[in-house]
N, C-alpha and C positions, 0 to 999 in steps of 0.2 A: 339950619335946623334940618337934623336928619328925619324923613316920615318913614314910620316902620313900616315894611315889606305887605304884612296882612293889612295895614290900612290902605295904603295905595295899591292893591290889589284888586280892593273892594271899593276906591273912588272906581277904577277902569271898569268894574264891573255896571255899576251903574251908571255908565256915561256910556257903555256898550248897550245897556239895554233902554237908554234914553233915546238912544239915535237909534235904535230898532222901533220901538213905540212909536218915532216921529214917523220914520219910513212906512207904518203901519197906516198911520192915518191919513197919511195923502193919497189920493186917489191916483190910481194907476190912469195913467193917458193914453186912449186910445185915438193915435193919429189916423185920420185915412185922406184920400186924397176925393177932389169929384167924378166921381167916375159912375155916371148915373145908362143904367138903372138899380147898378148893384150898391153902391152908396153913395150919397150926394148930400146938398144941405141946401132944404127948402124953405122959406122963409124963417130962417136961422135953429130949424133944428133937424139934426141928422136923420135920415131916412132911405128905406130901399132892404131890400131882404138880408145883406153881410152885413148891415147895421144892427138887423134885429138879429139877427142869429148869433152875433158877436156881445150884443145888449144880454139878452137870454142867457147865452152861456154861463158870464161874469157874474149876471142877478145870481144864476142857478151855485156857482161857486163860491157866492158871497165874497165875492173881490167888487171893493167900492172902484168904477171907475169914472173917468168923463170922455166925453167924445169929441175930436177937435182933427178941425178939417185945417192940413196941411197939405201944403205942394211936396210931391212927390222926391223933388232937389233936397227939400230943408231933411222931409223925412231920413235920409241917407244921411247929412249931416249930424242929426241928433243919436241917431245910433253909430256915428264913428266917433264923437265924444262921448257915448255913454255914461253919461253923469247921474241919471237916473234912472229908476223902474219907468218903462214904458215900452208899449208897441205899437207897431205898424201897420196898418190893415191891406190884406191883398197883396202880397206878394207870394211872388212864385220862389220855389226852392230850387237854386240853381247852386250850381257846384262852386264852391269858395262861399256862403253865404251862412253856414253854419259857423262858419270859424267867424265871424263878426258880428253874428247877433245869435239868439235863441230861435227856432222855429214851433210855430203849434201844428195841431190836428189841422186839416183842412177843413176851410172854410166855404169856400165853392169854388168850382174845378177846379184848380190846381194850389189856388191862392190861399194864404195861411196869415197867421199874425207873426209878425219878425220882429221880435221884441230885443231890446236894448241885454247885454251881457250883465247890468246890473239889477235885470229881473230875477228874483229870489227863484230859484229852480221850484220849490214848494207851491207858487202861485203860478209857475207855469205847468207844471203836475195838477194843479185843481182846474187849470182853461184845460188843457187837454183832456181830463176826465168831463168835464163840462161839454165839449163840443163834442166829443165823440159818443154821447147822450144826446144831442142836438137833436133837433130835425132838421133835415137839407130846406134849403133856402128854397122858398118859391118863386 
C-alpha cells in the first residue's frame, strides 16, 4: 500500500512537532560541580551566589530548569555525547571549547555555562539575554 506524498508529509510533520513539544517540556539540566563558595549543595539543595545568579537568570528567561550536582569528569562526558539540552556550570572559555559545546554570558569571572550542542540556540539567546540583565554575584 502506497501512502500518498501529502499524508506522509504531514504524519512527519507531526511527529517533528511531537518531539519538539517533548523537548519543550523537560527541563533543561543544570550540572555544576562542588565548588563552594560559588556553588555547592547543602543539605541536598544547591546554594552559593552562581547558583543563584544562574537560578535567576533561567526564572527571569522562563526556561524550566533543574539543578544537579555533577563531577566535573562525568560533566565533560555528557557534553561529548550530547544527547540532550543541557549545561554545565563554571567553566572557563578556553580555545577549542566552542567547537564542543555552546558557551554563555559570563557568569563570575571568567566562568560561563557550556551547554551541550543540542541546546536549541533560541534558549541559549534567552540565558544570555537573561544573564547579561543579571546582577553580578555576591
Amino acid at each position: 500500500m502506497m501512502i500518498p506524498p501529502a499524508r506522509l508529509a504531514a504524519a512527519w510533520a507531526a511527529a517533528a512537532m511531537a518531539a519538539e513539544a517533548q523537548a519543550a517540556a523537560s527541563p533543561l539540566i543544570v550540572h555544576y560541580n562542588e565548588r563552594s563558595p560559588y556553588h555547592y549543595t547543602e543539605r541536598g539543595v544547591p546554594q552559593g551566589p552562581a547558583i543563584a545568579k544562574v537560578a535567576g537568570a533561567l526564572a527571569a528567561a522562563h526556561i524550566r530548569y533543574t539543578l544537579r550536582s555533577t563531577p566535573a569528569k562525568q560533566q565533560l562526558v555528557l557534553l561529548q555525547k550530547n544527547e540532550a539540552p543541557a549545561c554545565m556550570l563554571a567553566w572557563v572559555d578556553l580555545p577549542g571549547r566552542d567547537g564542543k559545546g555552546k558557551l554563555s554570558e559570563k557568569i563570575y569571572d571568567e566562568r560561563r555555562l557550556w551547554c551541550t550542542k543540542a541546546t536549541p540556540d533560541e534558549v541559549m539567546q534567552r540565558i544570555d539575554a537573561a544573564l547579561h540583565n543579571a546582577a553580578p554575584p555576591k
